[in-house]
Backbone bond lengths (Angstrom), bond angles and torsions (degrees), N, CA, C in turn:
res aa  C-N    CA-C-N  psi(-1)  N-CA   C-N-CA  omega(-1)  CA-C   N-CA-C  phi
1 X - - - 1.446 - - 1.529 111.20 -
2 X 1.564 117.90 -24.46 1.367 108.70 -173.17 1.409 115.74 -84.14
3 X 1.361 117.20 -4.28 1.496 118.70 -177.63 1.538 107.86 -92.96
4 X 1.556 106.62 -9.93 1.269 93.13 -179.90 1.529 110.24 -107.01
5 X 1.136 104.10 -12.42 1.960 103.17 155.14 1.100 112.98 -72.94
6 X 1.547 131.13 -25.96 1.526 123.93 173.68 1.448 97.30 -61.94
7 X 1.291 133.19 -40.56 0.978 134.40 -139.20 1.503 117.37 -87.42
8 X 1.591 101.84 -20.68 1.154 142.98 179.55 1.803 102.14 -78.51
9 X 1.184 111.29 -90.05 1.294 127.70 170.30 1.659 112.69 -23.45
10 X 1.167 113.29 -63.47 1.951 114.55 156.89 1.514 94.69 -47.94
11 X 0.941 133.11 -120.68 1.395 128.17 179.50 1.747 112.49 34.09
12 X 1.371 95.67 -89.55 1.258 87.01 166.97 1.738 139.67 -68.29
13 X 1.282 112.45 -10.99 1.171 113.66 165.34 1.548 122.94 -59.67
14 X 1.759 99.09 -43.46 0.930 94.52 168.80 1.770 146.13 -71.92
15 X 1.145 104.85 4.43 1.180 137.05 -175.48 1.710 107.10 -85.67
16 X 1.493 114.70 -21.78 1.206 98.58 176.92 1.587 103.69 107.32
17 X 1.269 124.63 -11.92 1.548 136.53 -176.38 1.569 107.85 -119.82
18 X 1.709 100.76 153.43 1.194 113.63 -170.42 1.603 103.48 -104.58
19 X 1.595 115.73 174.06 1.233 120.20 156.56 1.899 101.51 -132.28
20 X 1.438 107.11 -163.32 1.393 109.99 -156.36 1.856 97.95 -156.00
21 X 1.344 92.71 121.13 1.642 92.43 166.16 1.602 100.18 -117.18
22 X 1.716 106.21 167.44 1.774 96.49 -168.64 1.882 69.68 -168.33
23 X 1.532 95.60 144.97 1.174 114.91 -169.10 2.151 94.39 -123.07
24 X 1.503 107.64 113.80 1.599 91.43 -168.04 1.766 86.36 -109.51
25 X 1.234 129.25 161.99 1.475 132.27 141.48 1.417 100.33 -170.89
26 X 1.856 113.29 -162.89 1.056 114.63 -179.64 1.998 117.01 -95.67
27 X 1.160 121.84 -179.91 1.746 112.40 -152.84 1.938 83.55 -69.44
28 X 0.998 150.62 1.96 1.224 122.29 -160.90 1.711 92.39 -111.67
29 X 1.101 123.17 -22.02 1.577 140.28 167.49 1.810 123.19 -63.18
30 X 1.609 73.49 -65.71 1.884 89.86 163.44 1.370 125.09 -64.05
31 X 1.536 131.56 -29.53 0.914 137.96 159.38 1.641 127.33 -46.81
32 X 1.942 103.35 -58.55 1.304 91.65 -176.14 1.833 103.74 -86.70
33 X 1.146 123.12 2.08 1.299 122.42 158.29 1.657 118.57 -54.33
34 X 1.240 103.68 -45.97 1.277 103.86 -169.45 1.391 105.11 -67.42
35 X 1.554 116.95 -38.34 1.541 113.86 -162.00 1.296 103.43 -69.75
36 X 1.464 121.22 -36.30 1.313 122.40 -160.68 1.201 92.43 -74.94
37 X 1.654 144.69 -41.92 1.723 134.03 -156.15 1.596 100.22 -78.73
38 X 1.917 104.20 -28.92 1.820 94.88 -172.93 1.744 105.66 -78.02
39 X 1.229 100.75 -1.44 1.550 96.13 -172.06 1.497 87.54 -91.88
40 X 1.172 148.53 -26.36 1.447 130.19 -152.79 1.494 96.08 -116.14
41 X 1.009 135.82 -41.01 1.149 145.28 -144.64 2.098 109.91 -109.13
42 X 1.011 120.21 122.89 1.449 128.28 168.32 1.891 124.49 -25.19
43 X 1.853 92.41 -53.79 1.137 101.02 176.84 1.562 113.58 -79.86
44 X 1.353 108.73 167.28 1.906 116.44 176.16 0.960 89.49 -106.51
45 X 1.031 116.38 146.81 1.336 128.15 138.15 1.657 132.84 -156.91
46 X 1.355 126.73 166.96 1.453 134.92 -160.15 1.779 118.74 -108.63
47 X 1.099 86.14 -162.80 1.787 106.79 172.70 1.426 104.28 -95.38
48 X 1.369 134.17 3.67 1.432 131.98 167.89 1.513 106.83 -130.85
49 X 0.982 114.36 26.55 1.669 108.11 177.31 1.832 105.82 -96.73
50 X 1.609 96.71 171.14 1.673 84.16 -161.38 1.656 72.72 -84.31
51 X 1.654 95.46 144.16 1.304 110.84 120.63 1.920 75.06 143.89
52 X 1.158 106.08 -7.70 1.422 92.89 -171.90 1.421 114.08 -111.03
53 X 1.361 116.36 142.60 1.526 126.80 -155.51 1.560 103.80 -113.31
54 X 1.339 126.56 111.91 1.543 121.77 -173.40 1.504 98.25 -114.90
55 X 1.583 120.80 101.22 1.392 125.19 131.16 1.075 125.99 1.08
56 X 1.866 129.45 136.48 1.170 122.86 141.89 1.823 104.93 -67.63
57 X 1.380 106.57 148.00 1.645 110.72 153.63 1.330 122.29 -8.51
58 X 1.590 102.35 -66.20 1.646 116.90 -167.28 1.136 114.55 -77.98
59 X 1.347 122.78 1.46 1.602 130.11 178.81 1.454 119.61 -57.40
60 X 1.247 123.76 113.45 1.614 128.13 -175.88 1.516 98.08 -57.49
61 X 1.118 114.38 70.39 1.483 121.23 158.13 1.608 116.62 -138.05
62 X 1.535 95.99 151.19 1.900 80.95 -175.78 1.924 109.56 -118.82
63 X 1.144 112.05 1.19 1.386 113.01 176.49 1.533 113.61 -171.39
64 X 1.351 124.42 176.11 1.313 139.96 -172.73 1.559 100.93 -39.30
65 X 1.335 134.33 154.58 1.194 132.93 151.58 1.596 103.10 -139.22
66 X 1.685 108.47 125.80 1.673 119.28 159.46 0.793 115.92 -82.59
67 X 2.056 137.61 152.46 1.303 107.10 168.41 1.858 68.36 -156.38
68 X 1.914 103.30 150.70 1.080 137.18 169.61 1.622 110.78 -83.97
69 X 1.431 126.65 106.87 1.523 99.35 166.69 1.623 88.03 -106.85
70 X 1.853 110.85 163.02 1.104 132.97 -177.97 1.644 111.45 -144.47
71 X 1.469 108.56 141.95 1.886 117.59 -159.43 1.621 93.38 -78.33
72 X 1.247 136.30 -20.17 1.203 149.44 -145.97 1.466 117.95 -125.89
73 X 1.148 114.97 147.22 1.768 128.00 169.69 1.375 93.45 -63.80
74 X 1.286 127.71 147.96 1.355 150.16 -152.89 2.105 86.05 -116.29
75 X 1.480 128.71 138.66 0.973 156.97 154.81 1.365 93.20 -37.68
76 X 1.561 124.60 124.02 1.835 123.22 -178.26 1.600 105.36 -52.33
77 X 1.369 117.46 -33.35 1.280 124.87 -166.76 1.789 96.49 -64.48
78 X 0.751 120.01 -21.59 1.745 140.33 178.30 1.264 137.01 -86.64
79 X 1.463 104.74 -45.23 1.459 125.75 174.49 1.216 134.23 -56.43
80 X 1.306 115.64 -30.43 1.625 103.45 150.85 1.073 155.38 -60.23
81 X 1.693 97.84 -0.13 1.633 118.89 -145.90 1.593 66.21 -114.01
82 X 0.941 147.48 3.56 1.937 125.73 -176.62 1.285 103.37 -154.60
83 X 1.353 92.60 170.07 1.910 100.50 -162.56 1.545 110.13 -144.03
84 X 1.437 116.81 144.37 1.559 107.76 -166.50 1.516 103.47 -49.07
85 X 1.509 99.30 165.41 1.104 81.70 158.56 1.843 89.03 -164.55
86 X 1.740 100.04 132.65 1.482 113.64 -176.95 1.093 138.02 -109.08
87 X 1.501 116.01 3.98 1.263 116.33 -147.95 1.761 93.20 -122.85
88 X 1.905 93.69 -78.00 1.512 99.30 -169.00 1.582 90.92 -82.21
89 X 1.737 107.84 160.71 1.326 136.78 175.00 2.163 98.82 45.69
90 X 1.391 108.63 46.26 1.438 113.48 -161.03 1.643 98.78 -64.29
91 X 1.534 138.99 -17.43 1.194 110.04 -173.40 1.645 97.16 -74.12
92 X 1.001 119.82 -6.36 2.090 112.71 -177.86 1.727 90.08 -86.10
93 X 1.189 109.50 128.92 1.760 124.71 162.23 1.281 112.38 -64.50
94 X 1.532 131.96 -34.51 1.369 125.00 -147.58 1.323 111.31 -160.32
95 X 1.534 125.61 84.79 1.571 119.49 162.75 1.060 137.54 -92.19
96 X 1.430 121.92 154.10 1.627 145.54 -167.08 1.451 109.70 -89.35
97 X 0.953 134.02 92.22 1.730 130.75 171.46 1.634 103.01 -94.19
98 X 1.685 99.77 91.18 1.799 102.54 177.96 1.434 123.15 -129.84
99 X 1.107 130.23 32.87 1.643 129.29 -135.35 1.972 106.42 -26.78
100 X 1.635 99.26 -38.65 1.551 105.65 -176.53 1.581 112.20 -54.45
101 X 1.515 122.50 -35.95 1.257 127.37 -165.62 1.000 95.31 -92.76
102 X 1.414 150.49 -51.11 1.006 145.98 -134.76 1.858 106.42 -106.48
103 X 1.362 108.02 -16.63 1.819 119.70 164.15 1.873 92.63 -67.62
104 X 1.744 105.10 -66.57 1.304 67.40 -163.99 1.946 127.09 -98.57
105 X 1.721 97.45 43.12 1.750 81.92 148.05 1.325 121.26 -128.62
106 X 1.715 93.78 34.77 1.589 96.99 156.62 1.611 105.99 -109.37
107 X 1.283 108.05 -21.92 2.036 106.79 162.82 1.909 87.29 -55.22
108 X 1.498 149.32 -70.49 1.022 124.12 -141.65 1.422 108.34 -69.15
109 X 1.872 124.87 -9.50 1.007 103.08 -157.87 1.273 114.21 133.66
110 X 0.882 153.67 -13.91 1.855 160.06 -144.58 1.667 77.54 -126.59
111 X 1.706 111.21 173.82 0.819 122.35 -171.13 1.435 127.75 -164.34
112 X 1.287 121.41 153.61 1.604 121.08 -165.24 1.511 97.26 -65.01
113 X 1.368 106.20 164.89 2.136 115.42 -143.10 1.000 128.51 53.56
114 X 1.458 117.21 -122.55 1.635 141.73 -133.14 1.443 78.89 -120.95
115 X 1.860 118.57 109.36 1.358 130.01 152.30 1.339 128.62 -88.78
């Protein structure tokens, strides 16, 4: 399934359009998130960079959350894996809430924000 969201995701790149990954939790989540992506990953980045969402403490949340947004209807072979979405980040039609999928297509390379 993940080659065909890569496959997807090029797709739209090639099209001239972006998509968006954003990593939200609270600072003790986001923290070791961050260390682990600056350790693997080329780019640095922080607790104020786009794409990353820092919790208060008291936030009814209990761990890291990844999420894919995409400008486009997702391939049916795809579409179950995402859900409208209208409100937040509304110019994307359709996001991915997967931490598993979404770790590894930032192991291939893609990256927290503006893809």
């Amino acid at each position: 399934m993940i080659d065909k969201l890569i496959d997807f995701l090029r797709d739209i790149s090639s099209k001239g359009n972006s998509f968006f990954i954003e990593a939200e939790g609270k600072p003790g989540a986001i923290n070791n998130f961050i260390i682990n992506y600056n350790a693997t990953h080329r780019g640095r980045i922080d607790d104020q960079s786009e794409g990353i969402i820092l919790l208060e403490n008291n936030a009814n949340k209990w761990g890291l959350e990844l999420r894919l947004y995409v400008p486009e209807t997702p391939p049916t072979a795809l579409l179950k894996m995402f859900t409208r979405n209208t409100v937040y980040r509304s110019e994307y039609k359709y996001r991915l809430n997967d931490n598993g999928v979404i770790s590894e297509l930032l192991k291939i390379g893609y990256k927290i924000g503006l893809n």
